[in-house]
SETORVEX-197902 format. One record per residue: residue number from 1; residue in one letter; x negated, y negated, z negated of N, C-alpha, C in turn. Coordinates in nm, 3 decimals. Example, Ala and Ser with C-alpha at 12.3 -4.5 7.8 and 13.67 -1.06 7.14 Angstrom:
2
REC|1|a|-1.319|0.569|-0.780|-1.230|0.450|-0.780|-1.320|0.330|-0.780 .
REC|2|s|-1.285|0.225|-0.708|-1.367|0.106|-0.714|-1.290|-0.003|-0.787 .
This chain:
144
REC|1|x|13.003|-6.505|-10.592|13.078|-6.599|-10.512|13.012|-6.622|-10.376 .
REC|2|x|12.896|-6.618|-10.365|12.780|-6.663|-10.289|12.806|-6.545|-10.156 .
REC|3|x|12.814|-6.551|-10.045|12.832|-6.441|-9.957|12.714|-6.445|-9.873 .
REC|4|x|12.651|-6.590|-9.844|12.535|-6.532|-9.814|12.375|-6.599|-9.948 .
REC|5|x|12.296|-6.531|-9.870|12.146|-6.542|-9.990|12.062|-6.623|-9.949 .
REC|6|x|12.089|-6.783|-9.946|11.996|-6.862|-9.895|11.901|-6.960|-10.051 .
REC|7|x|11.817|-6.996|-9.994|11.772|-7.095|-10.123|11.796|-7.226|-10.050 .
REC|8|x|11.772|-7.315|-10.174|11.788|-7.482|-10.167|11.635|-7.481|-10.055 .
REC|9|x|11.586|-7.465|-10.054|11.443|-7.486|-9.950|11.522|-7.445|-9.854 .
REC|10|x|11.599|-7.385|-9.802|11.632|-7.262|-9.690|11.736|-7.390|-9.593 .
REC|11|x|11.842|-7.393|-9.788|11.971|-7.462|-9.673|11.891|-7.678|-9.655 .
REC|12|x|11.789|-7.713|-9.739|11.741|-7.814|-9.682|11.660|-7.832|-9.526 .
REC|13|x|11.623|-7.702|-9.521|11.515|-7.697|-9.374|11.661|-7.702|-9.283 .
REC|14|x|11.771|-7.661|-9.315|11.805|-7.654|-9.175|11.897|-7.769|-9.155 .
REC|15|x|11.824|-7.876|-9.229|11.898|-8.049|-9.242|11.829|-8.113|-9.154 .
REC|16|x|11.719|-8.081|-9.101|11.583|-8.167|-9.047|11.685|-8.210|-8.924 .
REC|17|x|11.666|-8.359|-8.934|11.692|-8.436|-8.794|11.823|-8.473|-8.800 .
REC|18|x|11.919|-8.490|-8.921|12.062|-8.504|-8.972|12.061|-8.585|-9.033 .
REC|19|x|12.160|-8.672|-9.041|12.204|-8.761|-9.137|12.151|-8.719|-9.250 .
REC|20|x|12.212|-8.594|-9.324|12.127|-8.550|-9.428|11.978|-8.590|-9.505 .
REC|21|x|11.940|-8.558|-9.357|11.774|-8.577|-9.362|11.729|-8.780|-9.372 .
REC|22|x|11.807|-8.824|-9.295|11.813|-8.969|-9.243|11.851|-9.049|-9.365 .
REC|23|x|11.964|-8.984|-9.477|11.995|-9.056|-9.652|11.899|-9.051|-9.760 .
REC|24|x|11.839|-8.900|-9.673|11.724|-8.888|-9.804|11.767|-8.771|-9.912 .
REC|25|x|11.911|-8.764|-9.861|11.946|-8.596|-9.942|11.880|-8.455|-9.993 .
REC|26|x|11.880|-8.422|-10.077|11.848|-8.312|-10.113|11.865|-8.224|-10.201 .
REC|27|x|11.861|-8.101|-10.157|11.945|-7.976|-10.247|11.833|-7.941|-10.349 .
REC|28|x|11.912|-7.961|-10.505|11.843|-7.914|-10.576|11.845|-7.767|-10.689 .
REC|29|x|11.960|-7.732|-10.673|11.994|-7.661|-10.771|12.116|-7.547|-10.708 .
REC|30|x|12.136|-7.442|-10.711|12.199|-7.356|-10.676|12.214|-7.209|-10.825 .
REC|31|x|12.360|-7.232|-10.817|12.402|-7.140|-10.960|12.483|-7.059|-10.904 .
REC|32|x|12.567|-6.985|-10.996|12.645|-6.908|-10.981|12.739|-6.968|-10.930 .
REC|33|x|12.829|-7.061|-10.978|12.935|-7.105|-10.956|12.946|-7.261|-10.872 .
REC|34|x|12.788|-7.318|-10.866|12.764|-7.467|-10.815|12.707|-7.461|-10.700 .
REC|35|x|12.687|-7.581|-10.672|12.539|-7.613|-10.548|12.528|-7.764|-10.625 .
REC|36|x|12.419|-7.819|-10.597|12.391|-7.961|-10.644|12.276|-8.004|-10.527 .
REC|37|x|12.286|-8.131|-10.539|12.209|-8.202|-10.433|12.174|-8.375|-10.496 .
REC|38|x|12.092|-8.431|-10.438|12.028|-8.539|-10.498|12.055|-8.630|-10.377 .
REC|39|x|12.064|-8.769|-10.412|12.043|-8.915|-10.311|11.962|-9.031|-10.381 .
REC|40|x|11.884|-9.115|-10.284|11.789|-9.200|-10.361|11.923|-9.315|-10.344 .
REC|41|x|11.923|-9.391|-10.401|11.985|-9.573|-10.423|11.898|-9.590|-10.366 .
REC|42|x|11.851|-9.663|-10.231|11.777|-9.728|-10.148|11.837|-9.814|-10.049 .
REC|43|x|11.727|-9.874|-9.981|11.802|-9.940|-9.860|11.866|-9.845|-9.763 .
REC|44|x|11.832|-9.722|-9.758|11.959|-9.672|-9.742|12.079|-9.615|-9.689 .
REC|45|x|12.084|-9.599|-9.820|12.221|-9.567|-9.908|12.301|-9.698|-9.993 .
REC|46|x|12.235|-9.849|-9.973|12.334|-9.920|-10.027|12.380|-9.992|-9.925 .
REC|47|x|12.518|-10.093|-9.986|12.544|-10.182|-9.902|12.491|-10.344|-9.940 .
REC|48|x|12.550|-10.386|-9.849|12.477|-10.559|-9.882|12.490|-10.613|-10.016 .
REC|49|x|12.577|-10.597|-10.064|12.594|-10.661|-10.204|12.519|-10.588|-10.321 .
REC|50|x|12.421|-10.470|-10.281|12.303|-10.414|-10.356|12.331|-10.313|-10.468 .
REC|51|x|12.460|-10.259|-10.405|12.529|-10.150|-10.464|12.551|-9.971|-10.369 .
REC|52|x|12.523|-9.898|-10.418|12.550|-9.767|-10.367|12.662|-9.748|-10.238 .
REC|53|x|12.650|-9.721|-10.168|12.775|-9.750|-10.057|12.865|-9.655|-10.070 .
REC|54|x|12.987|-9.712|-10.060|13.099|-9.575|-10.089|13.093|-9.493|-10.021 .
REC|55|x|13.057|-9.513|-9.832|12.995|-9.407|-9.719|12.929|-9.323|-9.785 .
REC|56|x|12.780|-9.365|-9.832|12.701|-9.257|-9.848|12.717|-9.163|-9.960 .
REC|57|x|12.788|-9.236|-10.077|12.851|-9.143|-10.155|12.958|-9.012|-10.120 .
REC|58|x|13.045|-9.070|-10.023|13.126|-8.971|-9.953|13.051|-8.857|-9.861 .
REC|59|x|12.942|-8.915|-9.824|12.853|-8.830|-9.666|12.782|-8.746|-9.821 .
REC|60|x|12.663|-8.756|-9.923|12.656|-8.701|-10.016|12.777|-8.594|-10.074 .
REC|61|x|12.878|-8.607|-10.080|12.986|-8.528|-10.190|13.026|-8.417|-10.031 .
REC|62|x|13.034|-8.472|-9.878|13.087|-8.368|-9.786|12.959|-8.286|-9.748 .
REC|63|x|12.833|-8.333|-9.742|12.739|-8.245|-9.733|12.687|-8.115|-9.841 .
REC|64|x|12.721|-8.164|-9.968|12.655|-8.059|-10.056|12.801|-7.936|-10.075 .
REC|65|x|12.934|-8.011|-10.040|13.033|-7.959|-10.081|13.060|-7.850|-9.965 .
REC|66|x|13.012|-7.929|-9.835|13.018|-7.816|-9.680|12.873|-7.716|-9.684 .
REC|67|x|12.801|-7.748|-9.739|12.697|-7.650|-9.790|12.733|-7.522|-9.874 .
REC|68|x|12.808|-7.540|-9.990|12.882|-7.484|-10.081|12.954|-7.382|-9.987 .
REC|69|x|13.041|-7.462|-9.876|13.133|-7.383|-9.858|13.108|-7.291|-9.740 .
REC|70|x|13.003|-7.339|-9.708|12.937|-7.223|-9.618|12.845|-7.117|-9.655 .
REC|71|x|12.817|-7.134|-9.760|12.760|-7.009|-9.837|12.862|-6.922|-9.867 .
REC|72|x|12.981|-6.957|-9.862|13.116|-6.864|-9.920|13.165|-6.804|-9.804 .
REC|73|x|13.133|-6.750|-9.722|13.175|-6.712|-9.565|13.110|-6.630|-9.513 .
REC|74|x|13.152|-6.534|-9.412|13.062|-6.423|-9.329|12.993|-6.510|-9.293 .
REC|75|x|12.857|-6.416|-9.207|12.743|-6.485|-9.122|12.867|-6.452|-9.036 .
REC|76|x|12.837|-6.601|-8.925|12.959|-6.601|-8.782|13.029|-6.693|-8.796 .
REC|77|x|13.093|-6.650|-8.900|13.184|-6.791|-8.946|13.121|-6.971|-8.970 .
REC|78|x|13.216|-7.023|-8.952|13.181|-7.171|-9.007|13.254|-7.275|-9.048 .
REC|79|x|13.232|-7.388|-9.133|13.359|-7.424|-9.232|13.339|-7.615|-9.128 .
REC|80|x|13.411|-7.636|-9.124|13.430|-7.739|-9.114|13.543|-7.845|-9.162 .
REC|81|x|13.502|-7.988|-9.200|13.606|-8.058|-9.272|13.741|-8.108|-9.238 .
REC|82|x|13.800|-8.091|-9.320|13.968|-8.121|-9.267|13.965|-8.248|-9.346 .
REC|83|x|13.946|-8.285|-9.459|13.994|-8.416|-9.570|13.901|-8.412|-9.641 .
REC|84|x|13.817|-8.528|-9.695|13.761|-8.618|-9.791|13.825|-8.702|-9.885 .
REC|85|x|13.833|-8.711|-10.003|13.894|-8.807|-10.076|13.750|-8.872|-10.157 .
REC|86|x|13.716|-8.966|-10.202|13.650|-9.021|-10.298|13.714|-9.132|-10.385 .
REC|87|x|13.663|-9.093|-10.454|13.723|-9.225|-10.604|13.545|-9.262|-10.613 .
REC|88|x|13.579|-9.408|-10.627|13.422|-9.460|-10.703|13.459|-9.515|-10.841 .
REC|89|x|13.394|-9.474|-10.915|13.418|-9.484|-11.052|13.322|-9.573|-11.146 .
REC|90|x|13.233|-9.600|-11.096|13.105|-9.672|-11.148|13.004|-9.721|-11.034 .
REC|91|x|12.917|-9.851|-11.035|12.844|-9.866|-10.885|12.738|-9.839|-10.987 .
REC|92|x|12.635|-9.779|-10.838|12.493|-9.733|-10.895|12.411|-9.819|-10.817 .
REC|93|x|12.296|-9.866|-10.844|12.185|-9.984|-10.794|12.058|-9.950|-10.788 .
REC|94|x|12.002|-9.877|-10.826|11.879|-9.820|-10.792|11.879|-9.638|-10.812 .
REC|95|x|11.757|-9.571|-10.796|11.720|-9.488|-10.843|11.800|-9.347|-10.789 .
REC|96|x|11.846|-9.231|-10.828|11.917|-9.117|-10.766|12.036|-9.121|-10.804 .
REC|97|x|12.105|-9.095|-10.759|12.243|-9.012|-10.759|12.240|-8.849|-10.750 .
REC|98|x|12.341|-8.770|-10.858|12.309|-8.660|-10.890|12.473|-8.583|-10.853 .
REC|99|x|12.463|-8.485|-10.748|12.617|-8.417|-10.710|12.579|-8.284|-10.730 .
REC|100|x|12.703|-8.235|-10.827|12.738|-8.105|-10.837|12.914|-8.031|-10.723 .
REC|101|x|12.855|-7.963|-10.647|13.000|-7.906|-10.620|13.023|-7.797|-10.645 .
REC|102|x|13.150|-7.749|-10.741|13.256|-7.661|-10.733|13.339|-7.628|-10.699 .
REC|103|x|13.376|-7.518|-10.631|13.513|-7.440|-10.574|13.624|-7.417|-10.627 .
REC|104|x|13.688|-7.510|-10.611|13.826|-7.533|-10.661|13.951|-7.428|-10.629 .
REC|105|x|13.927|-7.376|-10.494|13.995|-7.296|-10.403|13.929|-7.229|-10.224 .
REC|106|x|13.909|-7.124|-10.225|13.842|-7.028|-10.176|13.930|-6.957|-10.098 .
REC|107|x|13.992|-7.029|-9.985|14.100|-6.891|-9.926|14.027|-6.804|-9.819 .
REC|108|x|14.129|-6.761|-9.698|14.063|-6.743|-9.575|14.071|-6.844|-9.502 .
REC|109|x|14.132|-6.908|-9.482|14.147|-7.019|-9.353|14.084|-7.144|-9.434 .
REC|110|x|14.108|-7.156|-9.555|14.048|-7.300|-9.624|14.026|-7.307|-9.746 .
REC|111|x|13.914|-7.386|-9.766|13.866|-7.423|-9.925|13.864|-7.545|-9.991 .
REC|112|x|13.838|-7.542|-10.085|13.921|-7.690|-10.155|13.782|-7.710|-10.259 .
REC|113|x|13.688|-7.845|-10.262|13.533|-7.816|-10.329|13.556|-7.967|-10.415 .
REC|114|x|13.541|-7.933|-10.547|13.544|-8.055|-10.598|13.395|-8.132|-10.675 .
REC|115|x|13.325|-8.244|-10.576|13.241|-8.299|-10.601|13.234|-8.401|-10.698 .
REC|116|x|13.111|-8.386|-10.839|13.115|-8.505|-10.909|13.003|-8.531|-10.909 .
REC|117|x|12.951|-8.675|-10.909|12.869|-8.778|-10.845|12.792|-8.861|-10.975 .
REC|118|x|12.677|-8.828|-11.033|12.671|-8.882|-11.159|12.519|-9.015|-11.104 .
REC|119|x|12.466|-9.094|-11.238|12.373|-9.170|-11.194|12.279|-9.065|-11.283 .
REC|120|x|12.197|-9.142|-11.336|12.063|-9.098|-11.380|12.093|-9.066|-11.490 .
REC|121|x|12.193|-9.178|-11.605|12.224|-9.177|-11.732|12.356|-9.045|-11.730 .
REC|122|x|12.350|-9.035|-11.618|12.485|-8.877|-11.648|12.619|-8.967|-11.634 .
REC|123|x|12.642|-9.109|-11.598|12.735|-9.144|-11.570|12.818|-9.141|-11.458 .
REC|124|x|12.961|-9.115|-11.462|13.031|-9.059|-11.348|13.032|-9.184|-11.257 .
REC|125|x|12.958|-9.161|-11.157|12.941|-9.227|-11.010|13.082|-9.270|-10.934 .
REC|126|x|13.088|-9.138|-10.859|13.237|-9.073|-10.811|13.282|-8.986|-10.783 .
REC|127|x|13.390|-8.937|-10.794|13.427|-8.788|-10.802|13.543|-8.765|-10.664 .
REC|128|x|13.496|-8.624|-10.593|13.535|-8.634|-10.432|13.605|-8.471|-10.428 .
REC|129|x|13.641|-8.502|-10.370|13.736|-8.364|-10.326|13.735|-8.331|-10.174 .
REC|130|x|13.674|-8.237|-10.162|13.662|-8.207|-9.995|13.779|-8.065|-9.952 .
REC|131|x|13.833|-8.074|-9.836|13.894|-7.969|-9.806|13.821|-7.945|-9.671 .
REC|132|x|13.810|-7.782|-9.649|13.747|-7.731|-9.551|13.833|-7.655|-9.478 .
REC|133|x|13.829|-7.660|-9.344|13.877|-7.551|-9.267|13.730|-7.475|-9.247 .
REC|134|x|13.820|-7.288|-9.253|13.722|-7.185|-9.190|13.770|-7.138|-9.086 .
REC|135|x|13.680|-7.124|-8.997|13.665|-7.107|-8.860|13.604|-6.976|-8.768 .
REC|136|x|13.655|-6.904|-8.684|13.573|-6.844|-8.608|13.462|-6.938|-8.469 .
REC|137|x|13.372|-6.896|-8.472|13.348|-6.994|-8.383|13.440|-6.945|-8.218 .
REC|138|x|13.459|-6.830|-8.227|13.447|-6.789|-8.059|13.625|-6.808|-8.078 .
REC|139|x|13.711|-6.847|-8.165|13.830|-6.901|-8.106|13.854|-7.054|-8.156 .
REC|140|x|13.780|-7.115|-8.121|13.716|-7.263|-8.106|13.653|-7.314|-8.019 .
REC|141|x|13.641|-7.456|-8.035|13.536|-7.532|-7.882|13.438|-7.564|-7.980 .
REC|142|x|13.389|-7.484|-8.051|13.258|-7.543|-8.124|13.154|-7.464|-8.062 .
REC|143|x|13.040|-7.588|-8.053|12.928|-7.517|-8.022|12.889|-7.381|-8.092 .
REC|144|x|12.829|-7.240|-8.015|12.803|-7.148|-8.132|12.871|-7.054|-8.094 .
């Protein structure tokens, strides 16, 4: 599935100085068919009332899921987001949050990555659905 050959060390280094980097995110696990990534429950990642913020849950489920979906693409290419959905299903209060994303749908122009969001106990957090546009860069105004 994987089109290009990066590791979780590889696609975390090139987070340095990103939001990514700024939540505390991190890629842990890379399979055949997944990518997974980690978030601490901290100050944060919560909101005032001392619960997980639905933001950072969403910025978590589009980062590991736009990670995903850029491993599925020529070198050149690049995916960027069209739609986010999140459902929160449970609030989390301390400790990590655990995201797996799978590829729901893999076209040429767009992909469809469905993120689930667990706590520590394996309980469903929230579960997110990202859609991606793929892109050339040079018939675009994107940097690149």
């Amino acid at each position: 599935m994987w089109k290009k050959q990066q590791t979780v060390k590889e696609l975390q280094a090139a987070c340095t100085s990103t939001l990514v980097q700024t939540l505390g995110i991190e890629f842990t696990a890379l399979g055949e068919e997944y990518l997974e990534a980690r978030m601490p429950v901290d100050e944060r990642t919560m909101q005032p009332m001392g619960l997980l913020h639905g933001g950072a849950s969403a910025a978590l489920a589009e980062t590991v899921g736009g990670a995903g979906a850029y491993l599925c693409v020529d070198e050149g290419t690049v995916c960027v987001g069209l739609e986010i959905n999140a459902n929160h299903i449970r609030p989390a209060q301390r400790g990590w949050v655990y995201a797996r994303a799978t590829c729901l749908h893999r076209g040429k122009t767009t992909q469809v990555w469905q993120i689930m969001i667990r706590d520590e106990q394996q309980r469903l957090v929230c579960v997110s659905r990202l859609t991606v546009a793929v892109l050339n860069p040079a018939d675009t105004r994107l940097p690149g």
